[in-house]
Each structure stands twice: as C-alpha cells, then as structure tokens.
N, C-alpha and C positions, 0 to 999 in steps of 0.2 A: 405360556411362559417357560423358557428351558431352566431347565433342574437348579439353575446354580444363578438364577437372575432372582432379583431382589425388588420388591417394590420400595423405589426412591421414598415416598412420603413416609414411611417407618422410619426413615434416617434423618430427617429434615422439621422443620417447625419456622415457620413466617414470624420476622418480628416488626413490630410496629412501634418506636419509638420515636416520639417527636420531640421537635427541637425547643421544648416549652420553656427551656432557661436562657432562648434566645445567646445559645452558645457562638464565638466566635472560630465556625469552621470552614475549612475550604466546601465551596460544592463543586462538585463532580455531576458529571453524566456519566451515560456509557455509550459506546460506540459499535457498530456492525463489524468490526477485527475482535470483538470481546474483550475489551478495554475500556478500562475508566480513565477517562480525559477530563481536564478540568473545565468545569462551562462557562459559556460566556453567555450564559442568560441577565439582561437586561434585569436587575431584581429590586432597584429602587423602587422604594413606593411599596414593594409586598411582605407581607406578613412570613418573615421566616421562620415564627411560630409553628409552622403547619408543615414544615419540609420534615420528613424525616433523616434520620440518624441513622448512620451504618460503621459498622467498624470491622476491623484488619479481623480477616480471616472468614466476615460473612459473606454472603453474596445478593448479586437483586439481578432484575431480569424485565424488559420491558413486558407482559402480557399482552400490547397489541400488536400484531404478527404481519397485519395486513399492509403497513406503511416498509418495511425494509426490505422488500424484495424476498430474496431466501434466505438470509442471515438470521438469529436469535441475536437480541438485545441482551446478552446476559454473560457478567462477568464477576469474578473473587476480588474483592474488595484486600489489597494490603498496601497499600501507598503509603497511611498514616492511621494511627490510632484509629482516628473518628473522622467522621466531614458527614454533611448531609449532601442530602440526593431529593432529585424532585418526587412529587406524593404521585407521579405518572409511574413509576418502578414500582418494581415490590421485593423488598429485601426478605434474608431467609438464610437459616443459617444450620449447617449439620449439629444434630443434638449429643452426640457421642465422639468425641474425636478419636477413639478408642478402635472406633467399628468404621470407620471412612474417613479418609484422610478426604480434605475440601480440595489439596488439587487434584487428587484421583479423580474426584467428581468434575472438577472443570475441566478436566483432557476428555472425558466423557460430552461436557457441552461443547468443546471445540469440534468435534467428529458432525461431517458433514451429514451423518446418517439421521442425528439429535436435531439438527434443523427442519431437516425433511421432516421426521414427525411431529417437531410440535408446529410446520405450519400445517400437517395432516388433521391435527387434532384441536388445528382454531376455529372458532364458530363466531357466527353473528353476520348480521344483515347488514348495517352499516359501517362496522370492520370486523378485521376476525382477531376474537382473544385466545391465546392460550393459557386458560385459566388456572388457578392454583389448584384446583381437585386433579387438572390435567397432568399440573408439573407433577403432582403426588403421583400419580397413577405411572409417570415413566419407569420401566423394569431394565434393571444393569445388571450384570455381573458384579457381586463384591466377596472378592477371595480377602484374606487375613491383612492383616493392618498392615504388617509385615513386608505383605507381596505391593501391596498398593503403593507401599513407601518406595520401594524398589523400582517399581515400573516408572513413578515422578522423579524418582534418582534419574533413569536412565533418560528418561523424556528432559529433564532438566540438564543434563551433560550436552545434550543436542540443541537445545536452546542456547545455552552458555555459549557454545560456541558460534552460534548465529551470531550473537551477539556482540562478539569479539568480533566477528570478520566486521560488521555493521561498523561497529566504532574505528575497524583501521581503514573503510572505504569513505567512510566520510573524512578523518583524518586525511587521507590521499586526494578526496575531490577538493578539498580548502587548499592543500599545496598546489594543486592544479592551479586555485583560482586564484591564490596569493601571486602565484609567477605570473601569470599571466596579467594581472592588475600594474604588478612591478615594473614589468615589460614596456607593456601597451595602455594604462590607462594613466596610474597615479602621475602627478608632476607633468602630464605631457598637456601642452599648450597649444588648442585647436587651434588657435589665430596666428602662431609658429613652428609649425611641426615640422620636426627635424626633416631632413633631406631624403626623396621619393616617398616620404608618406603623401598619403590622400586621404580627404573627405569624401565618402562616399554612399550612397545608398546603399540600405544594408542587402535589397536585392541584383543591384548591380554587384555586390563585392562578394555574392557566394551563387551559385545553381542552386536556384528553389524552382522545386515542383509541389504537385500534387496532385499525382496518380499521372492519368496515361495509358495506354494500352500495353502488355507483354511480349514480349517475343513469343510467339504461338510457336514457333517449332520447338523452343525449350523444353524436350519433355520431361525432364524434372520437374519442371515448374508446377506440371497440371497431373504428375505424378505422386505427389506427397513428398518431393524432396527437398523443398522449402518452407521453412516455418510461416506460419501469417500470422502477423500481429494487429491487435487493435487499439485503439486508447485507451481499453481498461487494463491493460498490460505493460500501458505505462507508469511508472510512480515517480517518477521526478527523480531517477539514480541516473548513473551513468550508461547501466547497459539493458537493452533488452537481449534477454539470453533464449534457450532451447522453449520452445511451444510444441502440445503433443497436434495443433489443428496445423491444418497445410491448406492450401486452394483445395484439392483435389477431396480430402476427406469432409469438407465443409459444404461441398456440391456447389463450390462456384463456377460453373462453367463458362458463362459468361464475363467473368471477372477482369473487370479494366485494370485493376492494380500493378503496376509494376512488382519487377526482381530489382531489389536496390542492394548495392554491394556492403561487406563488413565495414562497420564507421562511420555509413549515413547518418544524419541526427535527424531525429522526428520530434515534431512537436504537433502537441496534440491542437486541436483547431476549433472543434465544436466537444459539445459536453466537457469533461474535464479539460479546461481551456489552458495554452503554457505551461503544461509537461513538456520535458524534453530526455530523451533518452539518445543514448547511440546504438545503433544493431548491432549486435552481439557476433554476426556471421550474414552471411546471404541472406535475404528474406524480403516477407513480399508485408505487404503493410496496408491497413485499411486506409479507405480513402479519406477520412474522417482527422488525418494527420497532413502534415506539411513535410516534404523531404528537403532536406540541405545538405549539398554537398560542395567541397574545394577541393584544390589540390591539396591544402595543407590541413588532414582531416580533423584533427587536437586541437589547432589552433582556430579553424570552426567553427568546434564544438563550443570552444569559451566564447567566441565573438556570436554565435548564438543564444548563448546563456546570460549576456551583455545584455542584450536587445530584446529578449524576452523580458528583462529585472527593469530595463526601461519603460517599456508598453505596459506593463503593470503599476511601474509608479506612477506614471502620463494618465493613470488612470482615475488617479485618487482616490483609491480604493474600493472605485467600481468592481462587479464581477465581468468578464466579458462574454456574453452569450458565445460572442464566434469571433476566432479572427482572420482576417481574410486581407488577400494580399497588399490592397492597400494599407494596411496597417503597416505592414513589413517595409511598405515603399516608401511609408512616411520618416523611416526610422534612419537616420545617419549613422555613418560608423566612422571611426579611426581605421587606415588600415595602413599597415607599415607594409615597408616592402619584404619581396619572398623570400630574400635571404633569409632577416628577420622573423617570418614565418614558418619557415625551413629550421631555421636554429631551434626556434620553441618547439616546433613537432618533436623534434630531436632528444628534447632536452625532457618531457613529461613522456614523452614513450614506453619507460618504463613502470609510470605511473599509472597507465593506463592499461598496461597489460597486466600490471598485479589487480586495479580494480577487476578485469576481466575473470582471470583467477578464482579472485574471492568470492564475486557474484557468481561464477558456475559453482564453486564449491556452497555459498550457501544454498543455490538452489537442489542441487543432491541432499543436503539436508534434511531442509524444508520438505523434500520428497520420503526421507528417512522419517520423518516427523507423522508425515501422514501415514506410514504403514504401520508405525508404535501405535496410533490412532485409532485404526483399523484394526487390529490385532485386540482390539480390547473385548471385542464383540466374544470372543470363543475364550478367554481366560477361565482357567478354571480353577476352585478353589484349592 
C-alpha cells in the first residue's frame, strides 16, 4: 500500500434499514453510468416490507460483478431525502464526514481503474461477488477534508458545465424538431398536399446503405485518419464526434466499411436498435448501422428521426431485435419539394453547427474529467 493510501472500510460502515413502516417512497435502482434511476420494477403483489432504505448522501453498490460487463453498479445517493432500493444492493455510508467527503469517494468509484479491481477481486462459481470485506479492503489516497472539498469543487465546475452545454443541445435539437414538425408535418393533409409534394417510400426518398466495400487506395483510410465508429458510440444526440480507434489501429484489414462523409445520419440496426446520430466529420462506421444520406443533409436528418419515432410506435411497444431494410421500405414519408428543403437546411444550419460546438466542447471536458480522475491515484496529503 503507498504511504499516503488509506483502507476504505475505516471510513465506511453498511447500513441496513428496512422499510418496516411500510413507508411511502420513490424506489430507485442503479445503473452502469453510476446513477440512480427510478425503477420500473413490476412490485404489485410484494412485500415492501423487506426493501431497504437509503438516504441523501449514502451510497449502495450492486456486489454481483459478473452480470454488467466492466462497469461497478455503484452510485451516492442525493436525489431525495429517502427512497428505497432493492435487498439485491447493499447501501453504506462514510462514518466521519469530517475525514472523507462522499463525493471524493464517488470520483474515486467513477475511475476506470475502481472497476477493473473490484471485477479483480470478485469470486464465486455461479457469479462473481464483490464482497463487503472486498469493498472494505479497497486502499485510496485521502489528503485533508479540505483538499478533497477542493478537488469536488473543481470536478464539479467541469460537470456544471457539461451540463449546461447538455441542456442548451437539447434546447437546440427541440427547435430543430419544432421547425421542422411546423414545416413539414403538423396541419399538412396527406390526401392534399400542397403543390410538388409527394408520398414516398422513406427509402426511395433518401440514399440508405449499409456498408459496402472502401476505396482501397485511400490511404488515410487504412492509415488511422479516419475515426471508426460503432453503435456503442451512439447515444441518440445529434452528433457522433472524434474517436481515438481508426480502421487501421483496430487491425481491420479486411474491413468492408465504408468513408461516409460529415452529416451522414446512422442509425443503429442490431443491438441498441434506432439510435440515430449524425457524423461529426469523415468517418467510417461499423456495419452493425444503417447510413443515410440527401442532398439536403438537416432536413434528412429530421425525416430520419420521423420514421424511426414511427417504426417504434408501429411497434407497440415492442423492442426490435434488428431492423432491416424492409422495415425502412415499409415506412412512407412526406416530402416537400427541394426548394422547401433547401430553405429548411438553410434555416437550422446554424443550429446544427452550434450543436456541433457544444458536443466537441463537452467531449474535451469529459476528457478533462477523466484526467481530474486519474490524477487521484498520486494526490498527496
């Protein structure tokens, strides 16, 4: 253990309080982002007797490791006073707020390095736990209350501002989609549609692929000068931005994927089904997405994002394992003519380039975030 690290379980103590007054509280889970989400467990018919209680400022942690991939199930409790959590968690709380601030500790559990060891340090044959003697036995660095307040200051100032940017890019994709609804969807009468609209198939009315072979002599391509994305690098925004993988450092040699240009829209196809993102710049893209592309790239994008909110409600509330062309062919669109098209590109362009913006500036962040993260390893008191 270096000089100046700490065994966690001197800081900490498990509480177990259950919900015996049959209290009315929200429950909550937690999620693999380190977050508590409210659940949507099915609970009629069970005794919420036996859930426990967790309250602002403690924390709980899934102990089975084997089910989330590389992620820890474990997140600080402040949304509300109290709520219960299922008896599958195990809440725990710092005994001293004096000696360790709890978010110090949680910037500690966000660090990729705190995953890798507690799935190191899971056992068992039918899953693997990482157990409470486990979590006690984790060693950290903890300098002065002081310093720890200071480091969540600074880690919090970089959040805040995430979070600002998040709130004015979703503010920007609503105005996107409000105009666009204005334009082209509300009040307009399929059985009258004003002069040179058409009904059309949503894949006659845009270029959809899905993959393809590259231009081989491109030697950027197969040199690491193009990002590669996949559909875990989609999250349903507007853009997918810089990626440090390329063809070339991923040893795809043989790689059929296409170079699709800045503006493409992907939608994801198999596993996370109907994300949709736009490419941030040139970049190549796993096969496992659908590309689309017009002339009129904005305008597209919304008539994409149409037709995806459609194929989902057509669904009634199915999931879809995969969707696949025929789904797209089944799908009609509205489509006005290209002046009309042309104007709207015209008219959210600037819309689109501030979302662009904001998404590269939060990901420098987010980047900033992880080396505040990383830096925690060598703090000294």
């Amino acid at each position: 253990m270096k000089s100046n690290y700490k065994r966690l379980g001197d800081y900490i103590q498990k509480v177990d309080i259950r919900n015996r007054d049959l209290e009315d509280l929200p429950l909550m889970g937690l999620s693999i982002t380190k977050e508590f989400i409210s659940s949507i467990a099915n609970t009629i018919g069970t005794d919420m007797s036996t859930y426990r209680v967790i309250e602002r400022n403690q924390f709980a942690y899934g102990p089975v490791t084997s089910r989330n991939g590389d992620k820890i199930t474990i997140a600080l409790f402040y949304d509300f006073d109290k709520a219960l959590i299922s008896q599958a968690y195990t809440p725990f709380e710092v005994t001293d707020l004096n000696k360790i601030d709890p978010e110090y500790l949680m910037m500690w559990f966000r660090r990729p390095e705190f995953d890798r060891y507690a799935r190191f340090k899971s056992h068992g044959s039918a899953r693997e736990i990482f157990d409470w003697d486990e979590m006690c036995n984790v060693e950290l660095p903890i300098p002065s209350i002081e310093k720890q307040r200071a480091i969540v200051a600074e880690y919090n100032t970089i959040q805040n501002r995430i979070d600002l940017n998040n709130q004015l890019i979703q503010k920007l994709e609503e105005t996107a989609q409000t105009i666009y609804r204005e334009w082209f969807v509300d009040g307009i009468d399929k059985e009258n549609l004003p002069e040179g609209w058409e009904i059309r198939a949503f894949t006659s009315a845009v270029k959809f692929s899905g993959g393809g072979t590259p231009d081989t002599t491109n030697e950027l391509y197969w040199n690491g000068q193009y990002p590669f994305f996949t559909p875990a690098d989609i999250s349903d925004s507007y853009y997918c931005i810089e990626t440090e993988k390329t063809v070339s450092e991923l040893g795809l040699k043989n790689s059929s994927t296409k170079l699709y240009p800045k503006n493409t829209v992907f939608v994801t196809a198999r596993g996370t089904v109907g994300a949709i993102a736009l490419a941030g710049s040139d970049m190549t893209m796993n096969q496992s997405c659908y590309a689309i592309s017009g002339q009129y790239l904005f305008f597209t994008h919304q008539l994409t994002i149409e037709t995806i909110k459609k194929l989902k409600n057509e669904a009634v509330g199915a999931v879809f394992a995969a969707l696949v062309t025929k789904d797209f062919d089944s799908q009609n669109v509205i489509y006005p003519t290209e002046k009309l098209q042309a104007a709207f590109d015209t008219k959210v362009s600037v819309i689109y380039e501030l979302i662009l913006v904001k998404s590269k500036e939060n990901q420098k962040l987010e980047e900033l975030k992880g080396l505040l993260l990383s830096k925690l390893a060598t703090i000294e008191n």
